[in-house]
C-alpha positions as CSV (number, residue, x, y, z in Angstrom):
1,X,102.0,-59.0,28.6
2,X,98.4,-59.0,28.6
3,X,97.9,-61.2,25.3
4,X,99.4,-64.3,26.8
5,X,97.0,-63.7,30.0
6,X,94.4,-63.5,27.3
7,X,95.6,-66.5,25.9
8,X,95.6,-68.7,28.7
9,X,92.0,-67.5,30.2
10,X,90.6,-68.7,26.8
11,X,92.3,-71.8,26.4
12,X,91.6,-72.5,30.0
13,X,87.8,-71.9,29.2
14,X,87.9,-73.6,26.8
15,X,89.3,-77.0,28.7
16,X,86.8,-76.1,30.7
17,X,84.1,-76.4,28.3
18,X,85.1,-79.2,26.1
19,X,85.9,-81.2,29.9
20,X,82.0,-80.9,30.8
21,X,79.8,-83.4,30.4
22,X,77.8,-84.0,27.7
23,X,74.3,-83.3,29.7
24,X,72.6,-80.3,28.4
25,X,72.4,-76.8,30.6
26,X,69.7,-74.7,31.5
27,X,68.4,-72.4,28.9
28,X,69.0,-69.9,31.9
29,X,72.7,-70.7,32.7
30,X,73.1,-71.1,29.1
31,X,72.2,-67.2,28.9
32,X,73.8,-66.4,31.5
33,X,77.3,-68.3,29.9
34,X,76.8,-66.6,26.2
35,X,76.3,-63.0,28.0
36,X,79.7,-64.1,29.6
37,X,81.1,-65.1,26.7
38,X,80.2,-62.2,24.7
39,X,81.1,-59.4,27.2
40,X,84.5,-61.4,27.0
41,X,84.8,-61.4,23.9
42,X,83.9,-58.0,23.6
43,X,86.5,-56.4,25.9
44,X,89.3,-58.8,24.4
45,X,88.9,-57.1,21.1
46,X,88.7,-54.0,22.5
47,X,92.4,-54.4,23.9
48,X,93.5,-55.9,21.2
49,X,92.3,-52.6,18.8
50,X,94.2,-50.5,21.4
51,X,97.4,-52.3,21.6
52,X,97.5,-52.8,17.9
53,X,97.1,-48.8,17.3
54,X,99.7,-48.1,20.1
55,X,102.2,-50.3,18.2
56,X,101.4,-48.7,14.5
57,X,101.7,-45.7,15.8
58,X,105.0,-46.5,17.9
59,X,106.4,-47.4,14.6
60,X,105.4,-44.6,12.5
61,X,106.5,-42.5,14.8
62,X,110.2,-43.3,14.9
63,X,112.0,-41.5,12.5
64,X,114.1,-44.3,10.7
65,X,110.7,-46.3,10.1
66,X,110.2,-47.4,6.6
67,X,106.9,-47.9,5.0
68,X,107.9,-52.2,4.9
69,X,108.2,-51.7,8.6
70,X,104.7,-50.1,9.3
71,X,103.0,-52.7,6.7
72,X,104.9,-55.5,8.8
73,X,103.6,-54.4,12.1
74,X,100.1,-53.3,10.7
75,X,99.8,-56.8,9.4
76,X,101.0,-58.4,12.2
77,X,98.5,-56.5,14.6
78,X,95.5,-57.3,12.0
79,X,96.5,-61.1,12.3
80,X,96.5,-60.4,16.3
81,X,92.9,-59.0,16.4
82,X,91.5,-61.4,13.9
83,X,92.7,-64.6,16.1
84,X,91.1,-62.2,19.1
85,X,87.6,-62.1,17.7
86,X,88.0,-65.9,16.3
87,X,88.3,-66.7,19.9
88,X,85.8,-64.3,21.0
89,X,83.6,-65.8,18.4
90,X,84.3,-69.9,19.2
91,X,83.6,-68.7,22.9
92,X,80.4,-68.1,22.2
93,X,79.6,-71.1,20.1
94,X,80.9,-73.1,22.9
95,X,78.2,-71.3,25.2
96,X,75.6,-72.2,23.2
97,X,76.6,-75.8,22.5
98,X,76.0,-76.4,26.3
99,X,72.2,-76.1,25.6
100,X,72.4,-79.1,24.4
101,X,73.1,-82.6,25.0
102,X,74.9,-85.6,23.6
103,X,75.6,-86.2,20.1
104,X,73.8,-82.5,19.3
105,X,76.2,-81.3,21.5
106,X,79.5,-82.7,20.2
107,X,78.6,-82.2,16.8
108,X,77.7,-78.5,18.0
109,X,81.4,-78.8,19.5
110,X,82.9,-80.1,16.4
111,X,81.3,-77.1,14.1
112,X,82.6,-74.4,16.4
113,X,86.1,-76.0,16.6
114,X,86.1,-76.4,12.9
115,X,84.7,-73.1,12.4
116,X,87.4,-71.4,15.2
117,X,90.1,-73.0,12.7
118,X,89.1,-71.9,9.3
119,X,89.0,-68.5,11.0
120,X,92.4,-69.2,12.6
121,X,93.8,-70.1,9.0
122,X,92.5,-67.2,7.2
123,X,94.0,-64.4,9.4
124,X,97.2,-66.2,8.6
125,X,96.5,-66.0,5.0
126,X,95.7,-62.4,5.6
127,X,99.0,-62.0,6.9
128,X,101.0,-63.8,4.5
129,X,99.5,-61.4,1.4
130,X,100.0,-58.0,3.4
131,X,103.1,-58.4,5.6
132,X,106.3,-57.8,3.3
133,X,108.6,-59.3,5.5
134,X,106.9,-63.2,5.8
């Protein structure tokens, strides 16, 4: 129940973000917005690392698991807590971009968006090679 929040308070950010003008911030509130981000970030992952334990080990603790079923959910929670910290991490890029202005600052933008996908794609990839039921 908590991903979605998750979801939705990063997205929302996000919007946020990419909404602003183009007029660079403050080195100060610039700071204070990568701190932010990071701390965010930080206590994302964190939740993700518990939840995905909590579901590996629901799983190899029932009794009619198989080993395909604990590599399915194990690569499913990986994929999960990779897309967490690729958030986490295009957060922060975001932050910083606001230190600058105009075109620096939309191609900053457009780095940490390309960047945030790239990650995105690869934890998919990830997934695909290790879960045994695609």
């Amino acid at each position: 129940m908590r991903t979605p929040l998750v979801k939705v308070l990063i997205l929302a950010t996000a919007a946020g973000v990419l909404a602003a003008c183009d007029d660079a911030k403050s080195p100060t509130d610039v700071a204070k917005d990568t701190t932010a981000a990071e701390q965010n970030s930080a206590e994302a992952k964190e939740r993700a690392l518990r939840i995905a334990e909590r579901r590996e080990a629901d799983v190899a603790g029932r009794s009619n698991a198989d080993a395909r079923e604990l590599a399915h959910e194990t690569a499913v929670q990986e994929q999960k807590i990779a897309d967490t910290e690729a958030e986490g991490e295009h957060r922060i890029a975001l932050a910083h971009c606001e230190g600058l202005g105009g075109t620096p600052q939309k191609s900053c933008r457009e780095e940490a968006d390309a960047r945030y996908q790239i990650a995105r794609g690869k934890a998919s990839l990830a997934r695909a090679e290790a879960d045994p039921k695609p």
